[in-house]
C-alpha positions in Angstrom: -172.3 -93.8 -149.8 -170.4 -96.2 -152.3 -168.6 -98.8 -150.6 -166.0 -100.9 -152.9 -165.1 -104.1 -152.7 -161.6 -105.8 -151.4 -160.0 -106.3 -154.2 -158.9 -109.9 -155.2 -156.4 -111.8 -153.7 -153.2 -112.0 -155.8 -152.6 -115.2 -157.4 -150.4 -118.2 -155.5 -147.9 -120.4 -156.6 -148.6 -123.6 -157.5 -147.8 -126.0 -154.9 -147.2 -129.8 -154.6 -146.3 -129.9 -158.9 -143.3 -131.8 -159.6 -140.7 -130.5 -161.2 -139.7 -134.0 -163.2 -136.7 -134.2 -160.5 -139.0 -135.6 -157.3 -138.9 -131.4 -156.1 -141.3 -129.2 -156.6 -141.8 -126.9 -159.6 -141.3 -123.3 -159.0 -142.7 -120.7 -160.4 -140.3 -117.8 -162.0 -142.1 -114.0 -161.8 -139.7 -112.0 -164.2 -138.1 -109.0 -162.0 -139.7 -105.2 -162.6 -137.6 -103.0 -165.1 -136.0 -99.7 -163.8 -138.7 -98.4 -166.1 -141.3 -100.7 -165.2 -141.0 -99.5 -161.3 -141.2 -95.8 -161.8 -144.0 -96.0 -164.3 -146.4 -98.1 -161.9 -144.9 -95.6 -158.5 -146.8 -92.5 -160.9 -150.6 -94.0 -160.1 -151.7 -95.7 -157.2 -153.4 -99.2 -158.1 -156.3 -98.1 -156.3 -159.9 -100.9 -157.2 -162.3 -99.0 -158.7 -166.1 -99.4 -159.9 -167.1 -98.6 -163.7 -170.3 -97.1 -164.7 -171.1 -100.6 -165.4 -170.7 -101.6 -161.8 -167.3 -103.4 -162.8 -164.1 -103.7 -160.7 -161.4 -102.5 -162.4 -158.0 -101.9 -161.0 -156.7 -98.1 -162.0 -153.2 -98.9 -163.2 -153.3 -102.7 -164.1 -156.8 -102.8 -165.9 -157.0 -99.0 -167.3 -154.1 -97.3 -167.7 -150.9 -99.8 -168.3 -149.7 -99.6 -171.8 -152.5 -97.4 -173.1 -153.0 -94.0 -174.4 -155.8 -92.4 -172.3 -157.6 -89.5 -171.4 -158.5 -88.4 -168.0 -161.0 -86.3 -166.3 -163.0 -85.1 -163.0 -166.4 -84.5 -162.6 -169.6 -85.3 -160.6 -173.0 -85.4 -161.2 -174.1 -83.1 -159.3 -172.2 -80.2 -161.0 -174.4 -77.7 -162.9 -171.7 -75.9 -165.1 -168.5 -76.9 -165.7 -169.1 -80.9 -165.5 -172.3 -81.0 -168.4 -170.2 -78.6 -170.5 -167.0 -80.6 -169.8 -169.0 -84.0 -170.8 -170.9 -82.7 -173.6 -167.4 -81.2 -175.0 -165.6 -85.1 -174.6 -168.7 -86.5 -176.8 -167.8 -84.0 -179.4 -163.9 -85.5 -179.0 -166.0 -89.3 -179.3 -167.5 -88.6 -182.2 -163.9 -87.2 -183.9 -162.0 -90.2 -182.3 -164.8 -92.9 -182.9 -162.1 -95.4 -184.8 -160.1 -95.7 -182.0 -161.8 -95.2 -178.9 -162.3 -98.8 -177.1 -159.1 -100.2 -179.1 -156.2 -98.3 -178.9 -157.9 -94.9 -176.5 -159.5 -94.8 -173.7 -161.7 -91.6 -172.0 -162.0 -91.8 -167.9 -163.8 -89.6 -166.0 -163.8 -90.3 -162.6 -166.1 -88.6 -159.7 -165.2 -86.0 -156.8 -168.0 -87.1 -155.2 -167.5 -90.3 -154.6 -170.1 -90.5 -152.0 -173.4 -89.9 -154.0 -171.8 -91.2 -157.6 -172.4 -94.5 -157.4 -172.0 -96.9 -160.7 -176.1 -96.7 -161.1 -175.6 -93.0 -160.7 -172.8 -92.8 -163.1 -174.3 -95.1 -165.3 -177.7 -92.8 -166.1 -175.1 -90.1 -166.5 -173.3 -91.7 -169.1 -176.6 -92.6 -171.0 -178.2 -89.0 -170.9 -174.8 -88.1 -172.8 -174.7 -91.5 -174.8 -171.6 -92.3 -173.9 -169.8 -95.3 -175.8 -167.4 -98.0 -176.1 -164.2 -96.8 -174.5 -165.9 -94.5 -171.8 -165.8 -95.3 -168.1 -167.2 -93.3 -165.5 -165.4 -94.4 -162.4 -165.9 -94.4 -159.2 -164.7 -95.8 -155.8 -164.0 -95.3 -151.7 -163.3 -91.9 -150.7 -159.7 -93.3 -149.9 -159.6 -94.6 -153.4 -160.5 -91.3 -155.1 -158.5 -88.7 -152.7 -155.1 -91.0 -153.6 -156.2 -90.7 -157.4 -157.2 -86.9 -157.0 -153.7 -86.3 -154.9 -151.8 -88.6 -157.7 -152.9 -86.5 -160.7 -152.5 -83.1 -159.3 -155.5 -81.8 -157.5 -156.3 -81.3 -154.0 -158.4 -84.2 -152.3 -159.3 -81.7 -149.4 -161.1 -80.1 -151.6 -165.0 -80.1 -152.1 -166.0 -81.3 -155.1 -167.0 -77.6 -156.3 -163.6 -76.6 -155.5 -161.5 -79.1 -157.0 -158.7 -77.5 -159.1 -159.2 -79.8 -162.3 -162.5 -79.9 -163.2 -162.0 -77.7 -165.9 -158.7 -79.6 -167.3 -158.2 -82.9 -168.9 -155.0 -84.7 -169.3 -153.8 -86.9 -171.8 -151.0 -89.2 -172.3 -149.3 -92.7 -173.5 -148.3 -94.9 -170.3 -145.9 -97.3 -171.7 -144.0 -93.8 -173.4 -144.5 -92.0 -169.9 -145.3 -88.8 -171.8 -148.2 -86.6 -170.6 -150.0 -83.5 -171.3 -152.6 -81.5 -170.3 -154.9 -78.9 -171.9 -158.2 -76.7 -170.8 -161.5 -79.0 -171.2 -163.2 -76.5 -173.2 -160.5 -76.9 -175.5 -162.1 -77.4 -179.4 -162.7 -80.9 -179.9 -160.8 -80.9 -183.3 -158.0 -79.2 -181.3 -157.9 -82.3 -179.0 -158.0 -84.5 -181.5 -154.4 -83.4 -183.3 -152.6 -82.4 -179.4 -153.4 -86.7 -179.4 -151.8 -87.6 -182.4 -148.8 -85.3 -181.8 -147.9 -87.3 -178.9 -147.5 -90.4 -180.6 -144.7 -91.2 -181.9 -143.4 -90.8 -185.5 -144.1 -93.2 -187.9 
């Protein structure tokens, strides 16, 4: 099975800097926001591995301030998880311009146990994935809090999970969310997306 890494250690104050007054130089961390606090309580911070064998933390490095879309799988799924895949490059291809700048697509494995990042990474080439696409895995701790956090069932087998059919959608920094079939058409996708932003 996948194993993760600890994730790093949390930077220090500086120590021993003078402050110009013969004390020592303190560092200020501004204070959370109301907003700030409830936003980051909605995903757990859980480290994660990319298709590309990269730690990423969930909410710090991938969802914070960005509009993504999220959704289950695992390799070894026959039906639903090729036809869910194969349906999101269809949504790459329409959202192309934006995808790797200002969107993101996760799909993150049930089966955290045999998808490993070299797993997930041959995935994501027999579907040419691109910029903007991470296939994510992690511990099975890791995954059950993100599967429990986003509405399904970590008790679940990864046959049985209750979302691998649905992908949800949404701007972080706005807090709003939605959620639509996978097999959804592609161009339908495509304007849910741009009727969550905001008004210009």
């Amino acid at each position: 099975g996948y194993t993760s890494p600890a994730p790093p250690p949390s930077p220090s104050p500086r120590r021993g800097a003078g402050d110009g007054w013969g004390g020592r130089a303190v560092t200020c961390v501004r204070e959370m926001t109301a907003d700030e606090r409830r936003r980051r309580r909605r995903f757990p911070n859980v480290v994660l591995r990319t298709h590309e064998n990269k730690a990423v933390r969930f909410y710090d490095d991938l969802v914070k301030d960005k509009f993504v879309l999220i959704n289950f799988m695992y390799t070894g799924c026959l039906d639903d998880c090729p036809l869910t895949t194969a349906h999101l490059v269809l949504v790459q291809k329409l959202l192309r311009a934006r995808l790797g700048r200002d969107l993101f697509i996760y799909s993150i494995t049930v089966d955290p146990a045999h998808d490993t990042p070299q797993v997930l990474r041959a995935y994501a080439r027999r579907f040419r994935v691109g910029p903007g696409w991470r296939f994510l895995t992690g511990t099975p701790m890791a995954i059950a809090e993100l599967r429990r956090a986003l509405g399904d069932n970590p008790r679940l087998e990864p046959g049985e999970s209750d979302h691998l059919g649905v992908i949800r959608y949404g701007i972080e920094a706005l807090e709003r969310w939605e959620g639509c079939p996978a097999l959804t058409p592609p161009e339908s996708i495509a304007r849910y997306i741009t009727w969550l932003e905001p008004q210009k």
